[in-house]
Each structure stands twice: as C-alpha cells, then as structure tokens.
C-alpha positions as CSV (number, residue, x, y, z in Angstrom):
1,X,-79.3,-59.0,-48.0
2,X,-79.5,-56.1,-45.1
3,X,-77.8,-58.0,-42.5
4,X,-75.5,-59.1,-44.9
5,X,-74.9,-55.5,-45.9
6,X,-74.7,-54.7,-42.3
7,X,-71.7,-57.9,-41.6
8,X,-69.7,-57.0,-44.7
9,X,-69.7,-53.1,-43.4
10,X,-67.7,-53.7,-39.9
11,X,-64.4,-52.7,-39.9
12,X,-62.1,-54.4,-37.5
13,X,-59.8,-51.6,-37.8
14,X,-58.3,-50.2,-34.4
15,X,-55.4,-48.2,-35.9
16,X,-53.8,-47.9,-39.3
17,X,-51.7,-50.5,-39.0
18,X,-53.4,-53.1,-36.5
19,X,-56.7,-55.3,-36.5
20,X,-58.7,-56.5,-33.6
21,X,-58.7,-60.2,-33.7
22,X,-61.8,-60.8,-31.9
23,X,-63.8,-58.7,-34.2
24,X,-62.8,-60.3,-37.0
25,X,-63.5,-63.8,-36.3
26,X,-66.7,-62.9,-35.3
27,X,-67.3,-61.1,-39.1
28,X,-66.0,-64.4,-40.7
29,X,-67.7,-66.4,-38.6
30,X,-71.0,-64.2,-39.8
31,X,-70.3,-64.1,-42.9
32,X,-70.1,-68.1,-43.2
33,X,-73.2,-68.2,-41.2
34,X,-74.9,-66.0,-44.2
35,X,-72.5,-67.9,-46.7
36,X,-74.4,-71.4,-45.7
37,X,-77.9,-69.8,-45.5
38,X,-77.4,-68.5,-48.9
39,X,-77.8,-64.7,-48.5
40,X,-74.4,-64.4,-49.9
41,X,-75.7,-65.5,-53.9
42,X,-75.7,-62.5,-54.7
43,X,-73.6,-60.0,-52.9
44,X,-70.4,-60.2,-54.4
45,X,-68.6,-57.8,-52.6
46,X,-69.5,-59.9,-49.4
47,X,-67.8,-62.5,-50.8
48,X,-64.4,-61.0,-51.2
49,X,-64.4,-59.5,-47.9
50,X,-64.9,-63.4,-46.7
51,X,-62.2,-64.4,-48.9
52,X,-59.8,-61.9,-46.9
53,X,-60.4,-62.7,-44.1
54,X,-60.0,-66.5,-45.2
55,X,-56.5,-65.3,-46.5
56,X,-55.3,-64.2,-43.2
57,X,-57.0,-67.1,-41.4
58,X,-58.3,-70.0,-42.4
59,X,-61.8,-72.0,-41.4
60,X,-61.3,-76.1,-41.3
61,X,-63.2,-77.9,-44.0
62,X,-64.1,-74.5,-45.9
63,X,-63.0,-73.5,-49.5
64,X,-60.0,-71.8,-49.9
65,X,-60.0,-67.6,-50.4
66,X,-58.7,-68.2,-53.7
67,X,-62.4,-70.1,-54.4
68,X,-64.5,-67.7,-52.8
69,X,-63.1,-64.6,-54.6
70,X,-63.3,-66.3,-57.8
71,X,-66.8,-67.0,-57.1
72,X,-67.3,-63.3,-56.2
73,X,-66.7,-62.9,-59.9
74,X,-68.9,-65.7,-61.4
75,X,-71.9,-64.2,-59.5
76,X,-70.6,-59.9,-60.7
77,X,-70.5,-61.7,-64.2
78,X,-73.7,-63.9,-64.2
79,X,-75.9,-61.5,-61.8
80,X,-75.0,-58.1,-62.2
81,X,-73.6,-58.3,-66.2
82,X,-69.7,-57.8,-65.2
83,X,-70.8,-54.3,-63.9
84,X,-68.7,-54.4,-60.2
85,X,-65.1,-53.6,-59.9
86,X,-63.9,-54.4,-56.4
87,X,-64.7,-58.6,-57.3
88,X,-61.3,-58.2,-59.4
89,X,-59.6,-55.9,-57.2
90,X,-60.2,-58.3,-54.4
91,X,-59.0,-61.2,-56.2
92,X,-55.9,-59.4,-57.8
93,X,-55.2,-58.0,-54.2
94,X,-54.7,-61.4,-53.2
95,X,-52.6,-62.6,-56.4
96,X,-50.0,-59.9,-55.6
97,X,-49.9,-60.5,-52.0
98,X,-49.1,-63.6,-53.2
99,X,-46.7,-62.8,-55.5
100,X,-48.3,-64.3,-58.7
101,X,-48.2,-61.1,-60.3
102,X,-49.1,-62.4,-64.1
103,X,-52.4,-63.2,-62.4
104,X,-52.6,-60.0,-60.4
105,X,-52.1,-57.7,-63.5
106,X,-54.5,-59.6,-65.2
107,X,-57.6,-58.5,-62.8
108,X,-55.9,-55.3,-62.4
109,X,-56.9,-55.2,-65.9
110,X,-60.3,-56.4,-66.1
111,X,-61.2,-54.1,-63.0
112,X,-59.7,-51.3,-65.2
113,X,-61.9,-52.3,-68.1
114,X,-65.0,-52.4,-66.3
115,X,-64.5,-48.8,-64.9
116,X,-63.9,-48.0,-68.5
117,X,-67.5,-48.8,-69.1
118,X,-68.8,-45.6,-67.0
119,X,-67.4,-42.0,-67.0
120,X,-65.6,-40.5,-64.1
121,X,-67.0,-38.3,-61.3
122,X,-66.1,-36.8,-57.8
123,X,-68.3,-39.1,-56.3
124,X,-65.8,-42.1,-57.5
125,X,-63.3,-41.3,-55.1
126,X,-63.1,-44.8,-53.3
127,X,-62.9,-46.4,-56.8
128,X,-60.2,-43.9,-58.2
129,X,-57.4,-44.7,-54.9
130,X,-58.0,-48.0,-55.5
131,X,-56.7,-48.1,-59.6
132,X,-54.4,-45.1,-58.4
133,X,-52.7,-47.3,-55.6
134,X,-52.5,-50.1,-58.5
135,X,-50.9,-47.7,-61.0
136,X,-48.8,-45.3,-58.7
137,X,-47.3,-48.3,-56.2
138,X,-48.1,-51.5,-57.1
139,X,-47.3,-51.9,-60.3
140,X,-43.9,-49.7,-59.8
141,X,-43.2,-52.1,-57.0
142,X,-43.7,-54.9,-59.1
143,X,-41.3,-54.3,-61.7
144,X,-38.5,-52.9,-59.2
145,X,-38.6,-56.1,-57.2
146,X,-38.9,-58.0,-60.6
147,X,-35.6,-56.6,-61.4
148,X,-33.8,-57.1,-58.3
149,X,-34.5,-60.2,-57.7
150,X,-34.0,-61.5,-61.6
151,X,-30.3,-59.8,-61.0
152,X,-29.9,-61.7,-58.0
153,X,-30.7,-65.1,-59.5
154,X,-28.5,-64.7,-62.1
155,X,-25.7,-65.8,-59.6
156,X,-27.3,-68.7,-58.2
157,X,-27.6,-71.3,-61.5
158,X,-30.5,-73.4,-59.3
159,X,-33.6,-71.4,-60.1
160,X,-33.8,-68.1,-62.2
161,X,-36.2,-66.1,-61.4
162,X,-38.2,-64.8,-64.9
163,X,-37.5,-60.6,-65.6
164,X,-41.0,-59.4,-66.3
165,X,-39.4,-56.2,-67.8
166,X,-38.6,-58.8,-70.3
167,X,-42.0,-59.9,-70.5
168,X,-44.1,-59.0,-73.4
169,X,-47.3,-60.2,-72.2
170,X,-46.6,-58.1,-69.0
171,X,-46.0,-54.7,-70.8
172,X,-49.2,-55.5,-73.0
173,X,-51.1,-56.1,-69.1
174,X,-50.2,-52.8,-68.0
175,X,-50.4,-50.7,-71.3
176,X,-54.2,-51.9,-71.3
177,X,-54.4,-50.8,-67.3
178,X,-53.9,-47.6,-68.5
179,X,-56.1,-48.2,-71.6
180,X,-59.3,-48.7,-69.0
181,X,-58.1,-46.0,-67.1
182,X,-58.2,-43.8,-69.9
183,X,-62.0,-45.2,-71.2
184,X,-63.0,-44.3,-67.7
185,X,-61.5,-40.5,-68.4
186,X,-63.1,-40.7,-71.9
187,X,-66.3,-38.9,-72.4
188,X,-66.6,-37.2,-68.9
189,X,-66.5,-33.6,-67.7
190,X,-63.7,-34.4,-65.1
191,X,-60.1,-35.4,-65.7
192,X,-58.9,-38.7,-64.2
193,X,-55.2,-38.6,-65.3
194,X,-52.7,-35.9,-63.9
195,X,-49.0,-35.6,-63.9
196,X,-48.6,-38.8,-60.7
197,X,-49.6,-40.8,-63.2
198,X,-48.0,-39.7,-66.1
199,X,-44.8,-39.7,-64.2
200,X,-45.5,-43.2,-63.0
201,X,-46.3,-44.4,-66.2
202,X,-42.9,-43.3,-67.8
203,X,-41.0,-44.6,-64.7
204,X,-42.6,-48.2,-65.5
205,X,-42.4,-48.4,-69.2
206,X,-39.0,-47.4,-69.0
207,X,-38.1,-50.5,-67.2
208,X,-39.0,-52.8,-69.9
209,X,-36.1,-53.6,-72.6
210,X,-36.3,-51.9,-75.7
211,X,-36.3,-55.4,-76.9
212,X,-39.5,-56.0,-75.3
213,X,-41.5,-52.9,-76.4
214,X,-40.9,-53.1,-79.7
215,X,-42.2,-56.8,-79.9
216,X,-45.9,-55.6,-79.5
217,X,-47.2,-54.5,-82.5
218,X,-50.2,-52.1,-82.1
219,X,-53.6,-52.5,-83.7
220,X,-53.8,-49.9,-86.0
221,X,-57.7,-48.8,-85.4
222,X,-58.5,-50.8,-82.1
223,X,-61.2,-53.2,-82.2
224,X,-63.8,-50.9,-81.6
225,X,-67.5,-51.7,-82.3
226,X,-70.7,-50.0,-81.5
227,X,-72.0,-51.8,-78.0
228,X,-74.6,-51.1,-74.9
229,X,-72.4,-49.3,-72.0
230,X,-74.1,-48.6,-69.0
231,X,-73.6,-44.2,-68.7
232,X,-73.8,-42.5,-65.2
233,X,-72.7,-39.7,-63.0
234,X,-71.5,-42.0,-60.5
235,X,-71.7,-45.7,-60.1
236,X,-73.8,-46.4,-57.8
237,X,-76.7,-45.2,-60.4
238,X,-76.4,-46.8,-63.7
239,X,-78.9,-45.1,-66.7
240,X,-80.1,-47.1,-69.2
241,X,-77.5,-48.5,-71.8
242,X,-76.8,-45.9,-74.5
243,X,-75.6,-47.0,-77.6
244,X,-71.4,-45.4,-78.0
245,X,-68.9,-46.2,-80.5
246,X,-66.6,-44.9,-78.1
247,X,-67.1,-47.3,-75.1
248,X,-66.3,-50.9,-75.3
249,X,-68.8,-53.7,-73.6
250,X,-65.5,-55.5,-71.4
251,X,-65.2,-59.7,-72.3
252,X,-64.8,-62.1,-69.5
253,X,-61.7,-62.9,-71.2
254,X,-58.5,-59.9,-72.6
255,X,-57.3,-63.3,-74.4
256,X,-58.6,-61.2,-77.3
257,X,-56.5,-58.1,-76.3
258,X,-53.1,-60.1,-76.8
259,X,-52.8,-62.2,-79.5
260,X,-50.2,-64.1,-81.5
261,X,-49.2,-63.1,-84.9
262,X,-47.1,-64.7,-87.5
263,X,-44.2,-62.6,-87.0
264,X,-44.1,-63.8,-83.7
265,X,-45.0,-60.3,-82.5
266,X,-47.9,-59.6,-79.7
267,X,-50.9,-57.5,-81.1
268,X,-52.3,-55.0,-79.0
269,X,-55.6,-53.5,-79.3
270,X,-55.9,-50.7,-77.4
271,X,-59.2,-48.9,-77.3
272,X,-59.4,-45.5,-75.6
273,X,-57.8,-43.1,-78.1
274,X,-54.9,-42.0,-75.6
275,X,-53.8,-44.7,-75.3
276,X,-54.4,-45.2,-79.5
277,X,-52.7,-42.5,-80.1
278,X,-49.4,-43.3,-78.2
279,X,-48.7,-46.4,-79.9
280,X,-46.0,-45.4,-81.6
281,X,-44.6,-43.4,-78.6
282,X,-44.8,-46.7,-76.1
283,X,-43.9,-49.6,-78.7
284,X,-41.0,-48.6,-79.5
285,X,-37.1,-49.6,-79.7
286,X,-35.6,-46.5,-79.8
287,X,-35.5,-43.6,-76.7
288,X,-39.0,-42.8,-74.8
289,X,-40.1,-39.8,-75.3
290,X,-41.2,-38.8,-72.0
291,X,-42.3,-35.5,-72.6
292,X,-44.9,-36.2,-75.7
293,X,-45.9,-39.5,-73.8
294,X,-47.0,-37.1,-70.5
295,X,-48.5,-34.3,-72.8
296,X,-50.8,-36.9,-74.2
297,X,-51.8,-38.7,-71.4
298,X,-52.5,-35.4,-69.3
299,X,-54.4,-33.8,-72.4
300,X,-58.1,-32.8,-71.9
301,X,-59.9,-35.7,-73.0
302,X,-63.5,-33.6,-73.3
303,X,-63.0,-30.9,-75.3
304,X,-67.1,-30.1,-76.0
305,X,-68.6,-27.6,-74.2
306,X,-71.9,-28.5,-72.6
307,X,-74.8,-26.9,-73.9
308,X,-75.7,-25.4,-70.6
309,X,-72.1,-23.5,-70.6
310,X,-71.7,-22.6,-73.5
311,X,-73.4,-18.8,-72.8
312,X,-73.0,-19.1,-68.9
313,X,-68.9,-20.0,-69.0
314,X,-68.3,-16.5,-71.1
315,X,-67.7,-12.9,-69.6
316,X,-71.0,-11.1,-71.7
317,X,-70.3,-8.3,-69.4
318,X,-66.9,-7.6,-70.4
319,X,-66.5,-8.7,-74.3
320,X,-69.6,-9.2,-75.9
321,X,-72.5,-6.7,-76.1
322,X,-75.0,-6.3,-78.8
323,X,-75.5,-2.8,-80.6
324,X,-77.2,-0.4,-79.4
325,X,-76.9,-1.5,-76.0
326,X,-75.9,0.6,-72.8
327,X,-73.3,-0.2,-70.9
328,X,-73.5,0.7,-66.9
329,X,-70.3,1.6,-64.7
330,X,-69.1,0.5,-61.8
331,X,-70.7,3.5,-59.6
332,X,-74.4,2.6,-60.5
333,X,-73.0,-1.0,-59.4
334,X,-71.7,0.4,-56.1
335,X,-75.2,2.7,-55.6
336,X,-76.7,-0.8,-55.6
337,X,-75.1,-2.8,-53.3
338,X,-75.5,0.7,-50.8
339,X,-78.9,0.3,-50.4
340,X,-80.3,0.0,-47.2
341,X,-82.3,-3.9,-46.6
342,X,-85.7,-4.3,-46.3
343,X,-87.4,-5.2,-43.5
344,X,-89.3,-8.9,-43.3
345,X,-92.0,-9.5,-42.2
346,X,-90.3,-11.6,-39.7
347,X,-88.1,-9.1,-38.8
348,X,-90.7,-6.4,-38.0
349,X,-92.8,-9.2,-35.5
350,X,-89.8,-9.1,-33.0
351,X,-89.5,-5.2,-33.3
352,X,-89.8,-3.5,-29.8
C-alpha cells in the first residue's frame, strides 16, 4: 500500500501545460505491475490515476480506462462505505473529456453528494477547486457549447444534436450539484459559497428554457431522514458517525432524486435547505430573480455561535461592565506597556 502510495504520488508534470512522456510510462507501467500483484484492491485513488493515464495511452490486452475507473468506485463503495470523492471526479473527468456529459454531470453529482456528507474546512482546499472548477467552468462550458452546437445542427437535417438547456433531467443534475455543495456548507463554521458561484449559478440556469424549469416540480419537504454521517474538521480524519437530521447518508444511485410523476413532471428532492428554499425561485416559468437567488445562496448558513465565542467574540471592555465595577483609562494602560523588561535568567549568564 506504501509503494503504491509512493507510484500514484509522481507527477510527470514539467510545465503547466506539458508532460514528460518517459515518466509517465514508467508510472503506468508501475501501477500495472501493482494492479497484477493486487496492491491496488484497495486504493481507489490509485486506480483512477491508472485509468488516466490509460485514457491518454493505452496498454495491449488491458481493460479499458473507462473499466478501471468504474472499478475505482466499486472498491470507494464496498471498502471505504462511498466515503471518497476523487473516484467520481476521476470518472466524470473522463465522461466530459469525452463529451458524454449526461454521464459526466451525473458523477459530478454523486461526488457533490459525498462531500455533502462532511462539513467544510480550510484544510479542503484541494477538494473545494476541484467542485469549484466543475461549477465555475465546466458546467458553463457545457451548456454554451450545448447551445451552439444544437443551433448549428438545426441547418444540417442529418443529425441534430440534443439542446441540454432543453433537458429536464440535466437542469435537475446540476440543481442537485449545487444541492451537495450546499450540504457540504451546511453545519460548518466556514462559508463555501461566495458571489463566483452565485454568479455562475444564475448565468447557467438562465440558459435553460423557461419551458424546461418549470417541468421540475420540487419536493415540498425533501426526503430527509435521520441517518449515520461521518462529521470532521477535514477529511482526512473522519469522527465517529453522529446521528443528524440534517445530513443525508448519499445512495449509490440519484435514480431516487429524479423521478417521474403522473403529470409528466420531474420531482426533485432537494435536501440542503438552500437549495429547499429556492425552489420556487429556480423552477420557475416566469423571469429569474437573480438577485433573491444570489442573496440566498451567499447567506450565512451557520448562524449559532459556538459556545467557546460566545463571551470571547464580544468587546466586555467597551460595552458591558457589571456594577460597581471600575473602569481604567488608557494612561494606566500606557504606564503599563512603559515598563522596563525583566532580566532572564538567560539573559543575565551572557552579561559581561
């Protein structure tokens, strides 16, 4: 498990923008070595770098990437209880570099659901570009190229390419991005969501055609059930489950998140309460209301204060005092502060 801790850690990298070759095949061809030995069983995240590197070149008589990174998932699911991101961000990297984008939002998802089962902290930098690249570029990118080229193919009566601003199923995919985005806010003592992505957010529901937003139909009160969620401070150290209400343990399947009603209208059960309480604002026909929808998004999720602040965070000095009490000025302050230092002990052994 060291070693192949050790292989999946070399970076290739020469530049920003270029690879060196020789390095690379030598971490693939490591990595299969370790693959065949069976130190890679349980290392998921060894597995999806091998399925990059399959992706860009492949090995004779091996599985495909699309294989390996799938099995990256069976092992986060069956070995470590669905409790690793990168397996779906790996997999949905390579859906959208291949331009299968239903399939691509769809990990995008799950990945954003399993980040929704801890709460945000500095430490989760690496984690937070990666759902911040999806949300802020990819996405965007998505639906502007999904546009232009669905306008292009309307000349050409061969092949039309399908508009997934017209898609319901694909606004309901990246409504509940946000969603796990927002569970990963939810609880913590740092904010996640600021005005990028509020501003990104309106830019890409706006795409979609009023006729598509107002076919999802949102769940009234979520389906939201008491279940064991891992808590942390950063996610590399999971605590023992704690039982939440607010915190939902993530399927293998968001089949359940997007279902079909008898009015021919998608359901969507949103669970962070963000996101619950902007269903009105994004399913609708009418005109988006930017501003409420980036007010609500950017609000303060915690709004306790923490037992050990609640004294400490207030100016005693200045507001509160209790009776009776003398207050001192600023020159006894100053007097203070005037005082000549004492000599150390240390300080006196090197005096001449």
């Amino acid at each position: 498990m060291e070693v192949a801790s050790m292989v999946s850690s070399i970076n290739p990298g020469i530049t920003n923008t270029s690879d060196s070759i020789e390095l690379a095949s030598l971490q693939q061809q490591l990595l299969w070595l370790l693959y065949d030995q069976g130190h890679l069983k349980r290392y998921p995240l060894a597995l999806g770098n091998l399925g990059d590197l399959e992706e860009i070149s492949p090995t004779v008589d091996r599985p495909p990437a699309e294989e390996i990174l799938k099995e990256g998932i069976k092992v986060n699911q069956t070995v470590y209880k669905d409790q690793h991101i990168y397996p779906y961000t790996y997999l949905g990297g390579f859906y959208h570099r291949q331009k299968q984008y239903m399939k691509a939002i769809d990990c995008w998802v799950k990945a954003a659901y399993v980040a929704g089962k801890y709460n945000y902290s500095k430490d989760d930098e690496e984690i937070f570009k990666e759902l911040y690249e999806i949300a802020n570029d990819f996405i965007p990118n998505i639906l502007k190229a999904s546009t232009s080229s669905a306008e292009s193919s309307e000349n050409s009566a061969a092949y039309r390419t399908p508009n997934l601003t017209e898609d319901p199923s694909f606004f309901a995919f990246v409504l509940q991005f946000y969603d796990g985005v927002c569970l990963w806010e939810e609880g913590g003592h740092t904010p996640v969501l600021h005005a990028d992505w509020a501003k990104k957010l309106v830019q890409s529901i706006s795409r979609f055609s009023p006729d598509c937003r107002s076919a999802l139909s949102s769940a009234q009160g979520g389906s939201l059930s008491p279940a064991a969620v891992p808590m942390k401070n950063e996610l590399g150290g999971v605590k023992p489950p704690v039982t939440s209400s607010d915190k939902v343990e993530h399927s293998n399947s968001l089949q359940a998140g997007v279902e079909n009603s008898s009015k021919e209208k998608l359901v969507l059960n949103l669970k962070s309460a963000k996101m619950r309480g902007m269903r009105d604002l994004l399913a609708t026909s009418g005109k988006i209301n930017t501003s409420a929808i980036k007010l609500q998004l950017t609000a303060q999720s915690q709004v306790s204060v923490p037992k050990s602040r609640r004294r400490t965070s207030f100016k005693t000095d200045d507001y509160v005092y209790d009776f009776g009490e003398e207050v001192g000025n600023e020159e006894d302050d100053n007097e203070k502060k005037k005082r000549p230092r004492k000599v150390r002990k240390t300080d006196r052994d090197f005096v001449v």
